[in-house]
N, C-alpha and C positions, 0 to 999 in steps of 0.2 A: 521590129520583131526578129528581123535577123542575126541584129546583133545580140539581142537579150536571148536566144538560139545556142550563141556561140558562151556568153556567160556561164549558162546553164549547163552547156556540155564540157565549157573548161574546168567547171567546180567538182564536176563527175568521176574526169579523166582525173583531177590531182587526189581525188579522195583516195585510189586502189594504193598512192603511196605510202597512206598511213592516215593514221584519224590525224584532223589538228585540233590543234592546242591553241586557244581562244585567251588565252592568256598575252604570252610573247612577252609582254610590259616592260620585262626587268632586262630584254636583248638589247645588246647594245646598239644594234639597226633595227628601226621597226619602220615597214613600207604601210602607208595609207590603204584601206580598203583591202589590203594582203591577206591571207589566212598564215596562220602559223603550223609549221612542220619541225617534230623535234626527229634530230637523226640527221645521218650525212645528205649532202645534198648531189641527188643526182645525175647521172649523165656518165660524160666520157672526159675523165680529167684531163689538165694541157698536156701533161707528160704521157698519156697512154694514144694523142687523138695521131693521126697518121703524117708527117714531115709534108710528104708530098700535098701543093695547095690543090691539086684536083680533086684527089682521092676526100680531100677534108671539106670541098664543098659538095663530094657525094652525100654526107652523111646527113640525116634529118630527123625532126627538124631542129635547125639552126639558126645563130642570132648573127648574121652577118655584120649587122651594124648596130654600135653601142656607142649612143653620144652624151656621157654624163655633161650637166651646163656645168660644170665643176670642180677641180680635183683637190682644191682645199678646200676642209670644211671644221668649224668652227664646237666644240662639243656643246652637246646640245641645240644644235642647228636643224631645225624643221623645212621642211617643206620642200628638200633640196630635188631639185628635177633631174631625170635620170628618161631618157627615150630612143626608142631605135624603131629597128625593122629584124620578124622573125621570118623564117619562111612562110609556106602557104599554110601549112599541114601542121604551124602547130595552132595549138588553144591557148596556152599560159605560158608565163613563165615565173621563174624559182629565182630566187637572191637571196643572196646573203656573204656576209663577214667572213673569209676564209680566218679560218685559226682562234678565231671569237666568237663567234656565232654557236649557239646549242644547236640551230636546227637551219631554216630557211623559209621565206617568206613565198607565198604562189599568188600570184595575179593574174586577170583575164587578160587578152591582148585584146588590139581592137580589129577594126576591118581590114579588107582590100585597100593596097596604096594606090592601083590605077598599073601598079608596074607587075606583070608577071611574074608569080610565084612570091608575094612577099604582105606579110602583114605590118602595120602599124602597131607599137605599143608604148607606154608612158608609164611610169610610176612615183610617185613622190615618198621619201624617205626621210626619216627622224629619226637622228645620231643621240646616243642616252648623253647627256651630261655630264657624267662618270668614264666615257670613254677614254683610252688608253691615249697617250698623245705618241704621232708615227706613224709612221706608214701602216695601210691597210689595203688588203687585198680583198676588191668586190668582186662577185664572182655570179656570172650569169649564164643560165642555161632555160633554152627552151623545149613542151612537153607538148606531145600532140594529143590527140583524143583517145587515145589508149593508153595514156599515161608512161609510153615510151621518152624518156630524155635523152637531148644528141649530144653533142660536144658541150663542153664548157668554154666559157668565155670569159676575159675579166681584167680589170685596167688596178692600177693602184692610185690610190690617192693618200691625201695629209693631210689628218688629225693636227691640227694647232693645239698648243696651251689656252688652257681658258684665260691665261691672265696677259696672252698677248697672239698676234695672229700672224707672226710673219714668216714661218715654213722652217724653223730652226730647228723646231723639234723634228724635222726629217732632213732637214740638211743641215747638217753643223758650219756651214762653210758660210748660210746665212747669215747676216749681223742682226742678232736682235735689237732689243734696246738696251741704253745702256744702263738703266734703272726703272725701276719701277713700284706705285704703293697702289692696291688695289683692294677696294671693300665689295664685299659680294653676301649677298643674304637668301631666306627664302622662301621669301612670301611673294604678295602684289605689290607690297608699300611703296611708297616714294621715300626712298631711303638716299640720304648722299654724302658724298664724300666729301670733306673739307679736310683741310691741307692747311697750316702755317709754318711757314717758309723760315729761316733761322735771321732774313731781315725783315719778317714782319710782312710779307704779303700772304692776306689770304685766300688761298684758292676753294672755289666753290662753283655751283652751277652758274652764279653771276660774275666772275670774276675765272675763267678757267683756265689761266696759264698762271705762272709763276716768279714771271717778270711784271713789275710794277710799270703796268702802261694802261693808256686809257680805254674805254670800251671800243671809242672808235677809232683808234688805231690799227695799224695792220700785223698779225700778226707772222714772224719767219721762225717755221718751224724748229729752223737749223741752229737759230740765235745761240750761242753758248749758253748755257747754262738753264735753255726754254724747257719748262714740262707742259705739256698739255692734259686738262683734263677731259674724259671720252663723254661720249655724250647723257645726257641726263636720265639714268635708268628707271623705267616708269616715273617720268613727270607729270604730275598733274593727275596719278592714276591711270593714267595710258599704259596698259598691259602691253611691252613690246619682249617678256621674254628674256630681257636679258639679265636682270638681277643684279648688275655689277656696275660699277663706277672705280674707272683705275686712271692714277696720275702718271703720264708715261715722259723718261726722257729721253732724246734722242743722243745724246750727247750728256757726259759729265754733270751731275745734279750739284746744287749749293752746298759747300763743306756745310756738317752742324748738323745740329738737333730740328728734327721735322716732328710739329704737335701734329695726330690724328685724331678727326674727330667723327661720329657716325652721327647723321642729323634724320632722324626723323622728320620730314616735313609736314606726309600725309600716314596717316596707318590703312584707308582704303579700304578698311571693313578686317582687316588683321588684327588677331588678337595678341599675338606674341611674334617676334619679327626676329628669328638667329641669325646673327651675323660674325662675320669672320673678317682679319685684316693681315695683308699677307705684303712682304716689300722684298724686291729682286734686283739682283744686280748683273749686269755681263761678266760672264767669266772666261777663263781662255778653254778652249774643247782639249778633247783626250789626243787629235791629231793636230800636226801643224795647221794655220791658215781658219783655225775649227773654233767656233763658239759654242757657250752653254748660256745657262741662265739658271742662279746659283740662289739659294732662298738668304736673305741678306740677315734676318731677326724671327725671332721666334713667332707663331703666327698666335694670334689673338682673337678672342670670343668674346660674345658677349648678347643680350637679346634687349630688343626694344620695346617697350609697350605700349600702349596707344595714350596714356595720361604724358608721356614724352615727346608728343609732337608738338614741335615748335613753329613752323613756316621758315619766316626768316628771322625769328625774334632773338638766337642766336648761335653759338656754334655746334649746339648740341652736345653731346657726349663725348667727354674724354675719353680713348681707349688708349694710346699708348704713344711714344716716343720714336722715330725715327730717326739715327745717325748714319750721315753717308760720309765717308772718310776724305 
């Protein structure tokens, strides 16, 4: 009852900032169970809040402790957990994407931690898909019951490439891969990626590297010339979200010509399935010691139908030609 109390009076104190907006959909952060506020986001910005550490834990209420589980996140990555501790005296608090965000997100906080003067809070957040790749500024502040916001708080974290996850797109000094061919669609389908290699191996969900060895051999990532393919995107119908199947290599890919093919396995109750096929290469960055990751060939469309699925019957659909130099 207490806590359903504290709910009640956190929904109250965040309304006097502004109606919200039941929408949010198209932000490119949207917090679980959140309400949505369009407008700046309240409080006391880093650069207004006072140098001195006393004077800044006078102010209230405030988020002393902000422990996201994560600073790299993946676009379109759900459910990322994000929790700390507010003061006593707030109700809610506010998030949102400095410099992206239209508005900001308000949630309840929870109870008493047992330690004087400090509440419990948790929130889970879903990054859009479409988000920008690079650094981003999250930005937290907490609201008491009169809908007063105290300092602002906020960590930075990295937005990866959808087409690969290794923090390059905020540090250039990262080494990505050194190649890469990646098919991504947008349905539930069990759609995959196949791969023939310029001496005839082909890569697939049965077969996922690009050196000609056997299933039960051991795979060395480092092998010259190894690609791996990622794991099998909705297999079997298993909605896990990720929509994509990309052949990566860590090192130097086989000179020649690479066939690409998009295979329909399952359509999964999909009526029309678009898909796109897209290949990368490492480049050198704008500074010394600096990497990019440089689009290698033109990117390619195409849509699947459900009379096109095959299983394993065979490679599926031609879409296009890859040459790595």
């Amino acid at each position: 009852m207490k806590r359903a109390l504290l709910i009640v009076l956190s929904l109250l104190a965040v309304a006097c900032q502004g109606e919200p907006s039941h929408a949010g959909l198209e932000e490119p952060l949207r917090v679980s169970g959140g309400f949505f506020h369009e407008g700046r986001l309240p409080g006391i910005p880093r650069d207004e809040q006072p140098e001195d550490a006393e004077e800044l834990q006078e102010l209230t209420p405030r988020v002393p402790v902000l422990s996201p589980a994560t600073a790299t996140i993946r676009p379109g990555q759900a459910g990322v957990a994000l929790r700390g501790t507010v003061t006593e005296d707030a109700y809610s608090i506010a998030v949102r994407l400095k410099d992206v965000s239209s508005g900001y997100w308000v949630k309840a906080v929870g109870g008493l931690t047992g330690i004087p003067n400090e509440r419990e809070w948790d929130a889970r957040l879903d990054f859009s898909p479409d988000i920008e790749p690079g650094p981003h500024v999250l930005e937290v502040v907490a609201i008491d019951g009169d809908g007063n916001a105290g300092p602002q708080t906020s960590f930075t974290l990295c937005i990866t490439r959808a087409v690969e996850h290794s923090r390059n797109a905020c540090d250039p000094s990262v080494l990505p891969p050194a190649s890469l061919i990646t098919l991504s669609w947008d349905t539930d389908a069990d759609v995959d990626l196949v791969v023939v290699t310029p001496s005839g191996v082909t890569v697939d969900a049965t077969h996922p590297t690009t050196l000609d060895i056997d299933s039960g051999d051991e795979i060395d990532e480092d092998a010259p010339g190894m690609g791996l393919l990622s794991i099998d995107g909705n297999g079997a119908c298993r909605r896990d979200g990720v929509r994509r199947e990309t052949l990566t290599w860590a090192t130097s890919p086989e000179r020649g010509e690479h066939l690409v093919y998009a295979k329909l396995f399952e359509p999964c109750g999909a009526q029309a399935t678009h898909f796109k096929v897209e290949a990368f290469v490492r480049t050198a960055g704008d500074d010394e010691d600096s990497y990019d990751l440089g689009r290698l060939a033109e990117t390619r469309h195409g849509v699947l139908l459900p009379q096109q699925a095959s299983g394993d019957a065979d490679l599926g659909l031609f879409v296009t030609t890859i040459e790595f130099p």
